[in-house]
C-alpha positions in Angstrom: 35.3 265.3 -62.7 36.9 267.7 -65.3 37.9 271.4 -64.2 35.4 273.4 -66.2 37.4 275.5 -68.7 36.9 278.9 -67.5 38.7 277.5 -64.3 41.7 275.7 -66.2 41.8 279.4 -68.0 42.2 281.2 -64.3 44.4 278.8 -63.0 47.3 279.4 -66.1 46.8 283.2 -65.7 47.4 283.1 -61.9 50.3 280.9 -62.7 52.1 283.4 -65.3 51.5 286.2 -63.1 52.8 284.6 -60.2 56.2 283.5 -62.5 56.4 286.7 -64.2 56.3 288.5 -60.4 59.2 286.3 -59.2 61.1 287.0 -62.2 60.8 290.7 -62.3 60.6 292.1 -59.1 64.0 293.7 -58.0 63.0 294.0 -53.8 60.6 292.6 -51.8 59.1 292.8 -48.1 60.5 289.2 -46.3 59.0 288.7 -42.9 61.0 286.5 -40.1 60.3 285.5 -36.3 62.3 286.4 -33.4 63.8 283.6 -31.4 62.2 283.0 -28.0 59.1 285.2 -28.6 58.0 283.9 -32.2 57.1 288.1 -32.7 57.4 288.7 -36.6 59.7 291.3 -38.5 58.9 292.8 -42.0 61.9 294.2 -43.7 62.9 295.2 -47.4 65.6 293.1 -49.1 67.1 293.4 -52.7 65.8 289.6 -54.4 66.4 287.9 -57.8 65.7 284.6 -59.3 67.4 281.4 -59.7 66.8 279.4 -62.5 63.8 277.0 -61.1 62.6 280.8 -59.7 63.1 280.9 -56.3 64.1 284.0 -54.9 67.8 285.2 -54.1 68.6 287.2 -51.9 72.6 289.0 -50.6 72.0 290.2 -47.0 74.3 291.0 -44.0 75.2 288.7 -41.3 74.5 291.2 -39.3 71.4 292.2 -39.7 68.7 291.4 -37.5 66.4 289.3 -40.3 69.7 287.7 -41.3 70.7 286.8 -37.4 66.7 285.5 -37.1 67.0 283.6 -40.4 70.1 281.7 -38.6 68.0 280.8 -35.1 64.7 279.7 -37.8 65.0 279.7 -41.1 61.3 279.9 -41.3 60.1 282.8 -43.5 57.0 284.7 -45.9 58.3 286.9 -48.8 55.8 288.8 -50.8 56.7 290.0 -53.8 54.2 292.7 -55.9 54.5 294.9 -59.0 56.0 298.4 -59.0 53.6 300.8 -58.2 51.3 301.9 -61.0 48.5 303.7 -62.1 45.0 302.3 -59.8 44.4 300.9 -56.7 47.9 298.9 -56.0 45.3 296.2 -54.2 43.7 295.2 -57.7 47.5 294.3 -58.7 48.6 290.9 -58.7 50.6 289.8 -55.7 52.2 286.7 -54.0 53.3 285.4 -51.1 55.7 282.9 -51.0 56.5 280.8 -47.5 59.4 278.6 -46.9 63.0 278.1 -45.0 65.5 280.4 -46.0 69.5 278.6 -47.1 72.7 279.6 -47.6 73.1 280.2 -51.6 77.3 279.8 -52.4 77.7 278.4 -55.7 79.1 280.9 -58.2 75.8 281.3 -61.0 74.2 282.7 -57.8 76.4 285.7 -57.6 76.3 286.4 -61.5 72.5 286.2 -61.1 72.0 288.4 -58.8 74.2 291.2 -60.1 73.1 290.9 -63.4 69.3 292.0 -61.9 70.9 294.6 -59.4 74.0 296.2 -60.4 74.5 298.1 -57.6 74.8 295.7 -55.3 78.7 295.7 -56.6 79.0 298.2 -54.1 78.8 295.9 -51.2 78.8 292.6 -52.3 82.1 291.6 -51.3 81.8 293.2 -48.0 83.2 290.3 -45.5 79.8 290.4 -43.4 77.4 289.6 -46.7 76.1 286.4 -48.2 73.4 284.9 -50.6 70.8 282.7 -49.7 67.6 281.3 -51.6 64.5 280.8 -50.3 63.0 277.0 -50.5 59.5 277.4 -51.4 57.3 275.2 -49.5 53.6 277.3 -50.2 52.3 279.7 -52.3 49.4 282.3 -51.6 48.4 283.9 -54.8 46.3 286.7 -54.9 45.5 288.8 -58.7 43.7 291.1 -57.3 39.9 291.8 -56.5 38.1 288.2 -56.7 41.5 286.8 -58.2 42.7 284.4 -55.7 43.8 281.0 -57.1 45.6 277.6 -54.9 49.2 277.6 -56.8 51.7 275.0 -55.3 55.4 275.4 -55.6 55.3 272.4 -58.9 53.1 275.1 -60.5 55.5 278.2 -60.2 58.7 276.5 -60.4 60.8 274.9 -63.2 61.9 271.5 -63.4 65.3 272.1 -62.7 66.9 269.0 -65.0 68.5 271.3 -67.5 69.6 273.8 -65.0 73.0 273.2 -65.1 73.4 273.5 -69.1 71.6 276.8 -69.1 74.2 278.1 -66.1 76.7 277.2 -68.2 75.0 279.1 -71.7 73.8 281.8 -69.8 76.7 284.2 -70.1 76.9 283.7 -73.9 73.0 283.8 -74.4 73.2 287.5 -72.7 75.9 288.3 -75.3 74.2 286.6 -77.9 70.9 288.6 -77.6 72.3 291.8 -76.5 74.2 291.9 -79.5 70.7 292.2 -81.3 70.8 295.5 -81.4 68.8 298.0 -79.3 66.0 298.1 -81.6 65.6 294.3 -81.2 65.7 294.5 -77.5 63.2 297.1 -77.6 60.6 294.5 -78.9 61.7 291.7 -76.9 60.8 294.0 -73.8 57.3 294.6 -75.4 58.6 298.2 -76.3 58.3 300.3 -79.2 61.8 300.6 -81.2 63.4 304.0 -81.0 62.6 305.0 -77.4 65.3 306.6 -74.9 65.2 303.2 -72.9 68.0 300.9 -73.7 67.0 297.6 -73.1 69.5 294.7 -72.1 69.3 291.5 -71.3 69.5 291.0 -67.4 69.3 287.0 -67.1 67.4 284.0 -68.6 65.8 280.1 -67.8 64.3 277.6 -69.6 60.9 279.7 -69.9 62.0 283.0 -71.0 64.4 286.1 -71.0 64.3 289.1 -69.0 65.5 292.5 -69.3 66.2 295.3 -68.0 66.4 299.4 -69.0 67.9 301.1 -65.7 65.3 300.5 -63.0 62.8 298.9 -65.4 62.4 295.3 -66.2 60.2 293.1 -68.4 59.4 289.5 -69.0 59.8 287.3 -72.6 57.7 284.3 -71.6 57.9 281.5 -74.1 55.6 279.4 -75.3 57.2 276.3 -74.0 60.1 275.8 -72.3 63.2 275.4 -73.9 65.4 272.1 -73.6 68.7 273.3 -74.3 70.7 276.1 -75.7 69.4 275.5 -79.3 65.9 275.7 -78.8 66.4 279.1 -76.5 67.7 280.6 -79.3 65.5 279.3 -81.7 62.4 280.9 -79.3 63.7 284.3 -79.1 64.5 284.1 -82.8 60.9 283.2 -83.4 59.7 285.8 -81.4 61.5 288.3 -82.8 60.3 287.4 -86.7 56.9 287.1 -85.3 57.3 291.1 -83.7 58.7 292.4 -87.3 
């Protein structure tokens, strides 16, 4: 049996929200359990993306989430928008559930400063690490009466180009930033002019995203790009479509 349009329509959107939420959001609330007892703990962390999507994370070995993590790596992150106008419960939000790893390899560092710059403060403090989250379910929830199955195949990229991009990214964020402000501006989905300046804070196969200070925003492509060629190609597109 076919899903009926209308559905196939719901399902994309929940998708897209759920990618543009792990791509944007800058901290989110990551619950653990405590050894022996199984009690949970809620705490705020600092998060980015890899490339596939999964969260990042730099915390201290010595905290007590990070100590938990080591005894069960088991763990639920929910990430949401920054709060807006509304009722923040009609706002898209997701939950994302999975065991928590040790993160060492060098693009994970340059990721996660490029999305929080003041992390530099304390990043190479001897007692701090990155780790990723390996996303095993999602719970998706768009807000009133939005509430649609994802599976982690549906938010995450195949990661078979990941390496080239890794290597491209540091000259694609040079390459776009030296657009111009104006340029940027429209990328972000803002008007030209403004007293935000936009840069570009990180990309993947799907998109660009940027940030102005403590704002960020999403440049989702059509399709996803195969190689550095066609990335540049889809922001150039996009940017002669917006002129």
């Amino acid at each position: 049996m076919n899903t009926p349009p209308d559905a196939q329509a719901a399902h994309a959107e929940a998708v897209a929200d759920a990618k543009r939420l792990m791509r944007l959001a800058r901290t989110a609330a990551l619950a653990t359990l405590e050894p022996g007892s199984g009690a949970p703990l809620t705490t705020l962390i600092g998060v980015a993306s890899d490339f596939d999507g999964a969260p990042l994370f730099l915390m201290s070995t010595l905290a007590r989430h990070t100590q938990q993590l080591a005894a069960d790596p088991r763990a639920s992150l929910l990430l949401s928008e920054e709060p807006g106008r509304g009722d923040p419960l009609n706002h898209p939000r997701v939950t994302l559930n999975g065991r928590v790893e040790k993160a060492g390899e060098p693009r994970v560092r340059a990721r996660y400063l490029q999305r929080n710059p003041k992390a530099k403060l304390y990043v190479d403090f001897a007692d701090f690490a990155f780790f990723r989250l390996a996303v095993e379910t999602v719970h998706f929830n768009g807000g009133f009466g939005r509430a649609d199955p994802l599976t982690p195949d549906d938010i995450l990229i195949a990661r078979e180009a990941e390496a080239a991009f890794a290597e491209a990214e540091p000259r694609l964020i040079d390459w776009v930033n030296a657009l111009g402000d104006d340029a940027l501006a429209r990328l972000a989905g803002r008007k030209p002019g403004g007293r935000q300046i936009w840069r570009a804070a990180g990309l993947d196969a799907e998109g660009l995203d940027l940030a102005a200070g403590a704002q960020a925003s999403r440049l989702s492509f059509a399709k996803a790009a195969r190689d550095e060629a066609e990335w540049r190609m889809a922001v150039t597109t996009v940017l002669e479509t917006l002129a």
